[in-house]
matplotlib code that plots the C-alpha trace (Angstrom):
import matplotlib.pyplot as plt

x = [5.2, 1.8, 0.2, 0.7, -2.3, -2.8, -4.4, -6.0, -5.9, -7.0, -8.6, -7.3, -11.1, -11.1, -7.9, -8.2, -8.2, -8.5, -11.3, -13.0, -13.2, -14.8, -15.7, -14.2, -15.9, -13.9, -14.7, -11.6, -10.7, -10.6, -13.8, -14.6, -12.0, -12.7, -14.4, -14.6, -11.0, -11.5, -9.9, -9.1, -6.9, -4.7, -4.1, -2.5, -2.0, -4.0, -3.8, -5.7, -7.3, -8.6, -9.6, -8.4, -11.3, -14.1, -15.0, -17.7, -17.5, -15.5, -13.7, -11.2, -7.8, -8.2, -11.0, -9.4, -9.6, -6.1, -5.7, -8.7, -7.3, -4.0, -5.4, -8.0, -4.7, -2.8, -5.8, -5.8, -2.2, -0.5, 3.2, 2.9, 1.3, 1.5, 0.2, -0.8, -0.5, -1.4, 0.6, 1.7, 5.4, 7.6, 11.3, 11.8, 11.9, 8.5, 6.1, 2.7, 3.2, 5.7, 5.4, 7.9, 9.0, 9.7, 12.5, 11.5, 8.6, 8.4, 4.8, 3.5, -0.4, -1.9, -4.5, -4.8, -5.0, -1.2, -0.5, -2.2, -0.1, -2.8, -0.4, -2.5, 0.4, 2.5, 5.1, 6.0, 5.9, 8.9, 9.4, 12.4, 11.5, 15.1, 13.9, 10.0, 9.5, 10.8, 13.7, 13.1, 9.7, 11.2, 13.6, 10.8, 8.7, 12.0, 13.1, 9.2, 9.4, 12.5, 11.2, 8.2, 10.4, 8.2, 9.7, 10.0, 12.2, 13.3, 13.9, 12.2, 11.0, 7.1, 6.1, 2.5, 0.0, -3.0, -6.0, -8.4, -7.0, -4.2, -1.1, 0.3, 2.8, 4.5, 3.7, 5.2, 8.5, 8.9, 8.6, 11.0, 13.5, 12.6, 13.6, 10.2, 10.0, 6.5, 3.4, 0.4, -2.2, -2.3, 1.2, 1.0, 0.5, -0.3, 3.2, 4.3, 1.3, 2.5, 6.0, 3.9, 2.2, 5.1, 3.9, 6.2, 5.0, 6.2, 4.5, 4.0, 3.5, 1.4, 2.7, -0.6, -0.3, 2.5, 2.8, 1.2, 2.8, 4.8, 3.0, 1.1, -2.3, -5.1, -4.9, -8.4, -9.8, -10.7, -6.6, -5.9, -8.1, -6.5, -3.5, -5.0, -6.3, -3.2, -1.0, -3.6, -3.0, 0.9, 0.1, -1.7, 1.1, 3.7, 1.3, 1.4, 4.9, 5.5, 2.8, 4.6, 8.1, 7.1, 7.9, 5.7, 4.9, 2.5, 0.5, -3.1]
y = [-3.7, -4.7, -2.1, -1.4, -2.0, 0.3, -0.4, 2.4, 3.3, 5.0, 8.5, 7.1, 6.0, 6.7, 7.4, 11.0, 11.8, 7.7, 7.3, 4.0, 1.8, -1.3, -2.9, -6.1, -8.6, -11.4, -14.4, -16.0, -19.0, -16.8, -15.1, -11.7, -8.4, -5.6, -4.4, -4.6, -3.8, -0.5, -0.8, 2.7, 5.1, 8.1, 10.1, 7.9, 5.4, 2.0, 0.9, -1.2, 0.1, -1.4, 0.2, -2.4, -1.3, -1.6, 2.0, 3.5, 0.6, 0.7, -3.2, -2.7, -3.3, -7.1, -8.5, -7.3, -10.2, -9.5, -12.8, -12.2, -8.8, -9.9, -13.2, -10.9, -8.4, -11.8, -13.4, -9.4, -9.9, -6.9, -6.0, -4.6, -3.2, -0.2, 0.3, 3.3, 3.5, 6.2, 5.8, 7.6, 8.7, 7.3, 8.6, 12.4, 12.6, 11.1, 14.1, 14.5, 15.3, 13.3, 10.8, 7.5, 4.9, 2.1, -0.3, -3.0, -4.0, -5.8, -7.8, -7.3, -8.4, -12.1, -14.0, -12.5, -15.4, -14.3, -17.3, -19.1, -22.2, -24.4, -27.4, -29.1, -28.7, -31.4, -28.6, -26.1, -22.4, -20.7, -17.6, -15.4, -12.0, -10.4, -7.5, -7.4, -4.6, -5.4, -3.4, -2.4, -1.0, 0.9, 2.3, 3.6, 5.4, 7.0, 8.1, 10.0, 11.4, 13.0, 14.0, 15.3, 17.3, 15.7, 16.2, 12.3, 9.9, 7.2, 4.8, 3.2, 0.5, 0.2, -1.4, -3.8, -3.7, -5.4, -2.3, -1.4, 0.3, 2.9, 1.9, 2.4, 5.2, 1.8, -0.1, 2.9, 3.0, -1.1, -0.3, 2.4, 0.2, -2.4, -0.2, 1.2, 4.7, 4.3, 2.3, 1.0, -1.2, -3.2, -3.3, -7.3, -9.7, -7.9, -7.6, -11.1, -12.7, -10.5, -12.1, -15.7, -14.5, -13.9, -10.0, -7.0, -4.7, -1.5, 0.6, 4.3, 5.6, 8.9, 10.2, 11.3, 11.5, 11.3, 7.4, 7.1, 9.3, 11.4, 14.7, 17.3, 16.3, 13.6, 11.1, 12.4, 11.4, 15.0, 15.6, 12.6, 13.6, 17.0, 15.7, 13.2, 15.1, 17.5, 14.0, 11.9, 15.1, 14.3, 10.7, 11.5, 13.6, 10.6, 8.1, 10.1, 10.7, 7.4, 6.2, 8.9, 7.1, 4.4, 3.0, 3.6, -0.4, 0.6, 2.9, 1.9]
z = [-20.4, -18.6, -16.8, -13.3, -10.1, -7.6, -4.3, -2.4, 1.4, 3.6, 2.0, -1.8, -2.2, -5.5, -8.2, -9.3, -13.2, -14.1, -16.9, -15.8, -18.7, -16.8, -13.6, -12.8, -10.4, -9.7, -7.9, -6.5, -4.7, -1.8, -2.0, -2.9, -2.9, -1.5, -4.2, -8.3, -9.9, -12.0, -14.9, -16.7, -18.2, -16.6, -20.0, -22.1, -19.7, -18.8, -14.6, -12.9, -8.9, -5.9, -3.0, 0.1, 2.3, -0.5, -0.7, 0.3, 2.7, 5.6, 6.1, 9.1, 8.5, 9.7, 7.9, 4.5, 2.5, 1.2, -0.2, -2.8, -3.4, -4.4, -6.3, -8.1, -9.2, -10.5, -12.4, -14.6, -15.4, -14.1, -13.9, -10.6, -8.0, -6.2, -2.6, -0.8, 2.8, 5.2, 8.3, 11.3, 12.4, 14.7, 13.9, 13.8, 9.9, 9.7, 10.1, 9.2, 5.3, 4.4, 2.1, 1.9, -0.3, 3.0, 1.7, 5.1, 7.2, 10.7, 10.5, 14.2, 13.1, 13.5, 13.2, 9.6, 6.6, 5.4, 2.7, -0.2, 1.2, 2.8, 2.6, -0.3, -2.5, -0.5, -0.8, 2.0, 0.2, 1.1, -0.3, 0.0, 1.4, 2.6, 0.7, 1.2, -1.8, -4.8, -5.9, -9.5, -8.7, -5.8, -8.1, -10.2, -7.4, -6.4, -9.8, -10.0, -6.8, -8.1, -11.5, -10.0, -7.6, -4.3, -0.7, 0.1, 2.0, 0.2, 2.9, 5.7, 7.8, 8.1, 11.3, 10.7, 13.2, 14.4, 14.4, 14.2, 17.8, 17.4, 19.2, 22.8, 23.9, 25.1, 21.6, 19.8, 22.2, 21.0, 17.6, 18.0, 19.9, 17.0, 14.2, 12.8, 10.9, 10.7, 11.5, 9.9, 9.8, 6.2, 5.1, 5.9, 4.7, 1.2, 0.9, 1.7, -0.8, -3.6, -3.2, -3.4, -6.9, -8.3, -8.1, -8.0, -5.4, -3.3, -1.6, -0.8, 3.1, 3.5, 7.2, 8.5, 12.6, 14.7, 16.3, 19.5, 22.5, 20.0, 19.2, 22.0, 20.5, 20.6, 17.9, 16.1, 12.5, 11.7, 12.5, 10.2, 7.1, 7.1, 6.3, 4.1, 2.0, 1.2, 0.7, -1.6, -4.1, -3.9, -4.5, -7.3, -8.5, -8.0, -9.4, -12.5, -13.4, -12.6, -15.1, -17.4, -17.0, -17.9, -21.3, -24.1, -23.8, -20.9, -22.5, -23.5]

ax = plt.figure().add_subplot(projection="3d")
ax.plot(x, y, z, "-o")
ax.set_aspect("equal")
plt.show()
């Protein structure tokens, strides 16, 4: 089994306990990702991990070159990938400190580049993305939430937004009305361009901040990186028994 990538967010700058074997820097079609792949090991495990806003730089969530990032992922030949959201909470399970396993997303951003289909190909690239995560994958994260005995839900539907601006009280009531658990800011279209690669992908939501309108405080980084902080260790936790029920295949 080829091992899995894992693509930061959002106070994931850097992957806790992974042994950096080497720095990849990969030119792609697309330009440059965010930042060199690491490649390294977790104990006895071998992953690959980007950080999406090029740690210690700061690229806002539209001027991610996703479309490098994801290429850059494909051209190492991984069997996965694995991406870490923080997010804030719109339905009443979603509270700061929960962390979910989001089985749809509504893509609300624009203007972002969102395909590798530049019509060269003579051939229109339609993917199917009914289910936007890829089911086996999910299946794993759930199973090592489980086995790691971590408070999760494992449902969810992760609204996509613009940024860099938080939302409205308004915005938030839509997405609500929409169907949204949660929203974030870089859910799309790295989702949707894994799907094109042919890459199996799912991703993991950190609740950070109540949505927009929704708690009795102002929306303030210092409130966010609290909670950041307490939920990257989780994360790590997950990350970690997943790598660990994995088959023996993966190992390094």
């Amino acid at each position: 089994m080829r091992p899995l990538a894992i693509i930061g967010g959002t106070g994931i700058d850097d992957l806790e306990g992974l042994e950096v074997i080497r720095d990849h820097r990969i030119q792609t079609p697309y330009g440059e990702p965010s930042r060199p792949i690491q490649e390294g090991r977790l104990g006895e495990y071998t992953l690959f991990f980007l950080q999406r806003h090029g740690s210690p730089n700061a690229i806002p969530p539209h001027r991610i070159n996703y479309r490098a990032n994801l290429w850059a992922l494909k051209s190492m030949e991984v069997g996965g990938v694995v991406a870490i959201n923080a997010v804030g909470g719109i339905t009443d399970a979603m509270r700061p400190g929960r962390i979910v396993i989001p089985h749809q997303i509504i893509d609300y951003t624009w203007g972002r580049e969102h395909t590798f289909d530049e019509g060269q190909e003579h051939t229109l690239l339609h993917i199917d993305f009914t289910e936007p995560y890829e089911q086996a994958l999910r299946t794993e994260l759930l199973a090592a939430a489980n086995s790691a005995t971590i408070t999760h839900e494992a449902s969810g539907v992760y609204g996509a937004t613009q940024g860099p601006r938080l939302e409205t009280s308004a915005e938030v009531q839509r997405m609500a009305r929409d169907g949204c658990d949660v929203v974030g800011m870089t859910g799309m279209p790295e989702a949707a361009l894994a799907r094109e690669l042919g890459l199996p992908y799912a991703c993991v939501c950190m609740v950070v901040n109540p949505a927009a309108g929704l708690g009795d405080l102002p929306l303030t980084l210092t409130m966010m990186q609290e909670v950041l902080v307490r939920e990257a260790a989780v994360v790590r936790q997950l990350l970690q028994q997943l790598l660990q029920n994995r088959p023996a295949s993966s190992h390094a």
